[in-house]
Every structure is written in C-alpha cells, then in structure tokens.
C-alpha positions as CSV (number, residue, x, y, z in Angstrom):
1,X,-6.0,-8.5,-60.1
2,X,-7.2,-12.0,-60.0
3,X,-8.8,-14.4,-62.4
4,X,-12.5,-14.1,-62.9
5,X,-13.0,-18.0,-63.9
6,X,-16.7,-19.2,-65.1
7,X,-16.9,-23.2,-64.6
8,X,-20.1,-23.7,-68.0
9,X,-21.7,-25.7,-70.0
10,X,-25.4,-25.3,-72.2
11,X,-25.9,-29.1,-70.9
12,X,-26.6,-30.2,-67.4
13,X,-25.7,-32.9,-65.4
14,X,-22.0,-32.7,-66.8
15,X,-20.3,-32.2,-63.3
16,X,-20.3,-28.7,-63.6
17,X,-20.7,-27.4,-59.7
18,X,-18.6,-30.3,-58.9
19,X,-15.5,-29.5,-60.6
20,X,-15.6,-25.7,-59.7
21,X,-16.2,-26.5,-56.2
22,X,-13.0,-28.8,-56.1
23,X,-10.9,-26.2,-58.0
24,X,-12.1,-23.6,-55.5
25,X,-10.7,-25.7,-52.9
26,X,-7.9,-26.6,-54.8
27,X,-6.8,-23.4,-55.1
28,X,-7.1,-22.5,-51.5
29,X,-5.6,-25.7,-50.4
30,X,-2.6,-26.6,-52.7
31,X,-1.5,-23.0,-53.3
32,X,-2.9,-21.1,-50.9
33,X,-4.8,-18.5,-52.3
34,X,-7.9,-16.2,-51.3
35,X,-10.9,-17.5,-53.3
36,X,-14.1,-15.8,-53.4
37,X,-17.1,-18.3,-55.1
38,X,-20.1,-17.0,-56.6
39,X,-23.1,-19.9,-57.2
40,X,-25.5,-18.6,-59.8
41,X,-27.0,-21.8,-60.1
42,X,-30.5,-21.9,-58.4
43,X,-30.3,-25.3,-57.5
44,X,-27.3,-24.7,-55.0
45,X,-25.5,-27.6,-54.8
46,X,-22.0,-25.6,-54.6
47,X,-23.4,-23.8,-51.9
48,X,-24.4,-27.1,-49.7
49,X,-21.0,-28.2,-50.2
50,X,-19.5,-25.0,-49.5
51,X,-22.1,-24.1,-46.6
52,X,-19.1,-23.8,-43.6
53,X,-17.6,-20.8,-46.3
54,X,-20.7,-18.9,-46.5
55,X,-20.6,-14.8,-46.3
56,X,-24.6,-14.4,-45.4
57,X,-24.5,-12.4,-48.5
58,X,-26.3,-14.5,-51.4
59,X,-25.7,-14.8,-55.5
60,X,-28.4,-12.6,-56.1
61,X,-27.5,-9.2,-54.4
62,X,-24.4,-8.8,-56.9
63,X,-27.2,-8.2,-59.6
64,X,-28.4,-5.1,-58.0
65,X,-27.6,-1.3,-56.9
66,X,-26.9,-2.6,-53.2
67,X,-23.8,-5.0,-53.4
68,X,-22.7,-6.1,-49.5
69,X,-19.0,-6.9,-50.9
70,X,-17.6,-6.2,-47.6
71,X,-19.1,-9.2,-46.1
72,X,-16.4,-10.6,-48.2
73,X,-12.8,-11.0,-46.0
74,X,-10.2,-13.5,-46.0
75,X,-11.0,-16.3,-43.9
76,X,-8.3,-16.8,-41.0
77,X,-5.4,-18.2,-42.1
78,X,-5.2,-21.1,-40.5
79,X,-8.6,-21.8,-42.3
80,X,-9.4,-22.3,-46.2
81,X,-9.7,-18.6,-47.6
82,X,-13.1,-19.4,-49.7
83,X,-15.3,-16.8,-49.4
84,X,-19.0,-18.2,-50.7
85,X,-21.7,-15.8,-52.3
86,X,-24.7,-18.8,-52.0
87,X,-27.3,-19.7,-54.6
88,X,-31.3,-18.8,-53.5
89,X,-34.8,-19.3,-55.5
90,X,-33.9,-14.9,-55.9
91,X,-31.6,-15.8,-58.8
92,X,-34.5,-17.3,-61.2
93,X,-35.5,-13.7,-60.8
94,X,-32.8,-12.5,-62.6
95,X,-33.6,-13.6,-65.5
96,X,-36.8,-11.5,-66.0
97,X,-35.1,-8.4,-65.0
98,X,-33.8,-6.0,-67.7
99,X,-30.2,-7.3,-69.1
100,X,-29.1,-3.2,-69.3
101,X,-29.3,-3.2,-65.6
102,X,-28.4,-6.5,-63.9
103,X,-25.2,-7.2,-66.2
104,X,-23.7,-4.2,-66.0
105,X,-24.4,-4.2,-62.0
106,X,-23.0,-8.0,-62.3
107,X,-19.7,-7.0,-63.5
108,X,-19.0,-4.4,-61.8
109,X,-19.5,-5.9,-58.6
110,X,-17.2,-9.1,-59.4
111,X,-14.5,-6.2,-60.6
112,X,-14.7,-5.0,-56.9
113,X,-14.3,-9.1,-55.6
114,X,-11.6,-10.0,-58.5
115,X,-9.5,-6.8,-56.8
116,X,-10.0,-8.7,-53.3
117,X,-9.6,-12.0,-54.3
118,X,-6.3,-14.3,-55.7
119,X,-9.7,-16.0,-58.0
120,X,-13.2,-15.6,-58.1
121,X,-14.9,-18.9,-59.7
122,X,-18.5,-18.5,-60.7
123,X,-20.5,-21.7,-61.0
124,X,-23.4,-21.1,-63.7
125,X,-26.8,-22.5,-64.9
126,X,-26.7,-25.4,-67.6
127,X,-28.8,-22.9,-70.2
128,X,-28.0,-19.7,-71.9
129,X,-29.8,-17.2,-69.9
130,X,-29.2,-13.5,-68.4
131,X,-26.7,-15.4,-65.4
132,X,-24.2,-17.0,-67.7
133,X,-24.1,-13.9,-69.7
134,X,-23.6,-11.5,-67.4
135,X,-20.9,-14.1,-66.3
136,X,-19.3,-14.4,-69.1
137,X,-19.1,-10.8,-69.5
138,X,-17.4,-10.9,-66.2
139,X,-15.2,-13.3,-67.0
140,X,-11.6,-13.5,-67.9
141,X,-11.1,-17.7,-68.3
142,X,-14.1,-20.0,-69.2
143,X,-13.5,-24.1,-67.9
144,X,-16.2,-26.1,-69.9
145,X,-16.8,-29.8,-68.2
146,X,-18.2,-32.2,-70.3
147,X,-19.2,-35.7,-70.1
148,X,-18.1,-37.9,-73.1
149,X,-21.8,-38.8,-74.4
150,X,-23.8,-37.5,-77.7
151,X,-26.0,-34.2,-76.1
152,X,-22.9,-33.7,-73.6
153,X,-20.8,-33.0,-76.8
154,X,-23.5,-31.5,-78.7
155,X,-23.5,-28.9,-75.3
156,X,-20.1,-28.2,-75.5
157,X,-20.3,-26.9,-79.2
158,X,-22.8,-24.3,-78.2
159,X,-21.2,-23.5,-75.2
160,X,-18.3,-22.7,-77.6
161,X,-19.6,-20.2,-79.8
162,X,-21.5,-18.5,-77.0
163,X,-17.9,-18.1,-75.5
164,X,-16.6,-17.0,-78.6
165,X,-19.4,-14.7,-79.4
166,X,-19.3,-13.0,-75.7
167,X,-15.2,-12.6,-76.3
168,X,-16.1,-10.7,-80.2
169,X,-19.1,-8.6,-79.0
170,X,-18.4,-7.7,-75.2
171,X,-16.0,-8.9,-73.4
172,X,-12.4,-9.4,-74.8
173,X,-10.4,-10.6,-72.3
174,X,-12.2,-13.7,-72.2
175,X,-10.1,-16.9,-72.8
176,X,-11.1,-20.1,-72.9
177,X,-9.0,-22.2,-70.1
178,X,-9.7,-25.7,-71.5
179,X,-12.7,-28.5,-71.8
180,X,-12.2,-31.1,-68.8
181,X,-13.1,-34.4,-69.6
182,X,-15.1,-35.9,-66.6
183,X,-16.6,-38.8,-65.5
184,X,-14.7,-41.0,-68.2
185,X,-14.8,-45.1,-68.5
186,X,-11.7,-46.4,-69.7
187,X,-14.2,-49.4,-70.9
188,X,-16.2,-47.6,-72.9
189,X,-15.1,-47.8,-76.6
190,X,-18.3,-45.2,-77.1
191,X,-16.5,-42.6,-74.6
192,X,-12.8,-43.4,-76.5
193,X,-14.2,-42.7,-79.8
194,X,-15.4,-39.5,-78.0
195,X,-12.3,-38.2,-77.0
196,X,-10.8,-39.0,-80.8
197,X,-13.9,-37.2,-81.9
198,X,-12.9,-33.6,-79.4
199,X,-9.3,-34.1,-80.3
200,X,-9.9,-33.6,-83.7
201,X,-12.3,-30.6,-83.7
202,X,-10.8,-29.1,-80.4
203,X,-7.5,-30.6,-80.3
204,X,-6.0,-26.9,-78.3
205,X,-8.3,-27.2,-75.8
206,X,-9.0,-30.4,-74.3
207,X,-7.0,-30.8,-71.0
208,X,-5.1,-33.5,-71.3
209,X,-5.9,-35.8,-68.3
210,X,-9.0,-37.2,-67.5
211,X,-11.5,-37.8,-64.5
212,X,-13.4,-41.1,-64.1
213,X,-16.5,-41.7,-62.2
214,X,-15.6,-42.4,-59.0
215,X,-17.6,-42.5,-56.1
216,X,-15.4,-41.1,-53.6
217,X,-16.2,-37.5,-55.2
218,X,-20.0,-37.3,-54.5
219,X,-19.3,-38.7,-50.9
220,X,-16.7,-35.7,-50.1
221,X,-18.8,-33.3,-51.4
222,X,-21.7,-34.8,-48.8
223,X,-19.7,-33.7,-46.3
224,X,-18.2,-29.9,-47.5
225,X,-14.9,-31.5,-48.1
226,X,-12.6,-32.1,-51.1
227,X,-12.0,-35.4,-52.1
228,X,-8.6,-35.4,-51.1
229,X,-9.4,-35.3,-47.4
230,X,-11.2,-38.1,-47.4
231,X,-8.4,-41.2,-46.3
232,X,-9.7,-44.1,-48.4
233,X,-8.0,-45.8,-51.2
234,X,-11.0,-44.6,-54.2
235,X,-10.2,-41.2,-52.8
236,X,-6.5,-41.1,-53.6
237,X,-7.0,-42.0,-57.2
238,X,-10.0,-39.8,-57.2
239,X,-7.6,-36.5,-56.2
240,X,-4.5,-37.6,-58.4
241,X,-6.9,-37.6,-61.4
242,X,-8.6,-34.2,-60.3
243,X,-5.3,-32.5,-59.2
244,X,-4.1,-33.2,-62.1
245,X,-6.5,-31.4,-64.4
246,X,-6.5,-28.9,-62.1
247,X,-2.5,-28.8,-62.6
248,X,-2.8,-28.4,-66.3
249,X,-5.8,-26.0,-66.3
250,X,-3.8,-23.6,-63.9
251,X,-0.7,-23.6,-65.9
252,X,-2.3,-22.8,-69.2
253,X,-4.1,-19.5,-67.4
254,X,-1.0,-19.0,-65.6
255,X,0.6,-18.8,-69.3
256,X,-1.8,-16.9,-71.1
257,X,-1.4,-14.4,-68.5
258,X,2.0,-14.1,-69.2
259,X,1.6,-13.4,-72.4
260,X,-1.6,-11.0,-71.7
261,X,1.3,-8.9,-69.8
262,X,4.0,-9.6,-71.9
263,X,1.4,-7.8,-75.0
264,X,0.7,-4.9,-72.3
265,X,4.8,-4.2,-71.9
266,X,5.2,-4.0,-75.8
C-alpha cells in the first residue's frame, strides 16, 4: 500500500500545486517510484504542467459510481511513472452534490489507486469544501505549504484543526507530514520573525529547510518539467533547496510508517 499524500492549505496562492507537482516528480525521478496524481483543483494548473502524464480519465469521475481506474498503468520504464487524473470545470460540481455519496465514492476509488500506486498525491482547492474533505478522508499524510506572510499563517492555523478534526472524527490514519516553508526572503526581517513565530507554536512540524522565490521554478513548470532539468545556474539552487524539503518530508513519512507497522506487530 502506498501513501495517499494531500498537498493543502485554506489560503491560496501559497504554492500549493507547485510543490506537489515537484514532489510528484521527485518521487518518480530520484527514487523511482510509480506515482498516480489526482488535481482537484478546478483551476488546473498541475494538470498543464503535468499534461504529457495525462490518463484521459479526469479528477471528477473518481467522485462517482463509474471510476475508469484502469486507465491508470505504469508509464514505460524508461519514462517518469506519473499517472495524471486532470482537473475540469466538472469538479465545481462536486461540491453541490450530496457529501454521503461523492466522499465515500472518493475514497474508495483512491483505495483502489493507493493499491496500484508507490504514492498517490492529491492537489486540493485553497477553501474547505466537499474536495478537500473527501481528500482528507482519503488521506494518510497531509503537506501544508505556506508562505511566510500574515493571512498565509492565519491559513495554515485553520488548515490545522481541519486536519486534526478529519484525523478525530473520520479518518485516523491521517498524519500530518510537515508545513513547508516556501517562497522565503532571506531579507525580510517580516518573513524571519515569521518563521520564530511557527517555530514556537508548531515547532514538530515545520520542515526544516526552506524554499526561496526563485524564478527558475515557474519557468520549469511552463514547460512540464521539474526544475531540476532545467541546466541554468537559478535552477541548481532552485532544486537543492526543493530536494531538500522533499528529503526531509519523505524521511519523516518514511518514519512514521515505521512506527505505524511497528504498533501493528505489537
């Protein structure tokens, strides 16, 4: 069984589809893994970036009785194994369907993908709706970007206790991975006092390395390609930074799993 991982956060614009998009491919890339992505967020920019992955199966079939999960196989090995379920306008439907039959439908269709897949990584909307429930539910690790400003952090509080909540009330397994500090300035004395300010209320899980704003990332992306294939020098500090978050965020789910089975033997 693989990792059912939810990239979220209540507020937008925090880097949200670009950091699960670069994990996807991390995954695939540095260790080789089969990664199935699901975009639930109706404005699709994982998908453009991920376009060359796509399954012709989109976001918003997993919601219903008629699931096409086969369309889902391991790309060819020689290829990235990144399987893409793409965002459409059919997913703001979802939210005005009835939450007893589209969440239930959701899970257990990603139960069938995490039994396929090394990951599955679900990208989310930036607001609390009948999606990011139903992926939450799904869920086993939550990764919560934020971007060291005043709403970003308010965002990150409530995406918290929704987390939290989800794990009491329906879904137990679900961990959270860690809160990724992105787009940080090293010249900001407003964005330093930030990061004192989330060490000392969530001092367990804030990764500890950082990703500045960098504009070799957006320009990678442009092109459905991780920043690390891009052979410019902005580029190379771009993917140290990003691989190693990635590296941390990976080891602590690789760890919690260890004790998750380690609790199952006893």
């Amino acid at each position: 069984m693989g990792h059912v991982i939810v990239f979220g956060n209540q507020k937008g614009g925090v880097g949200k589809s670009t950091l699960s998009v670069l994990y996807g491919l991390w995954l695939a890339d540095v260790h080789r893994q089969s990664v199935c992505f699901i975009d639930l967020d109706t404005q699709g920019n994982a998908s453009k970036t991920l376009r060359s992955s796509d399954t012709g199966e989109i976001a918003a079939n997993l919601f219903g009785p008629k699931r096409a999960i086969d369309a889902c196989t391991h790309a060819d090995e020689r290829q990235r194994r990144v399987s893409l379920f793409a965002a459409s306008k059919r997913l703001a439907d979802v939210e005005l369907a009835r939450p007893e039959e589209v969440i239930p439908a959701f899970k257990d269709a990603v139960c069938g993908l995490e039994e396929r897949f090394d990951a599955v990584i679900i990208d989310t909307p930036p607001a609390l709706g009948l999606r990011m429930s139903a992926a939450l539910i799904a869920a086993t690790r939550v990764v919560c970007p934020i971007e060291l400003e005043e709403y970003s952090i308010d965002g990150v509080t409530d995406m918290l206790k929704t987390v939290f909540g989800v794990r009491q009330r329906y879904n137990p397994r679900l961990e959270l991975a860690g809160i990724v500090l992105n787009r940080f300035n090293a010249h900001s004395a407003r964005q330093k006092a930030a990061v004192q300010q989330l060490a000392a209320s969530y001092r367990d899980f804030v990764v500890p390395a950082r990703i500045s704003t960098r504009s070799a990332i957006p320009e990678a992306l442009a092109e459905g390609k991780a920043v690390w294939e891009l052979g410019k020098s902005s580029a190379r500090e771009a993917s140290l930074e990003i691989k190693e978050a990635f590296r941390v965020l990976h080891q602590r789910m690789q760890m919690r799993s260890l004790v998750d089975a380690q609790g199952v033997t006893a």
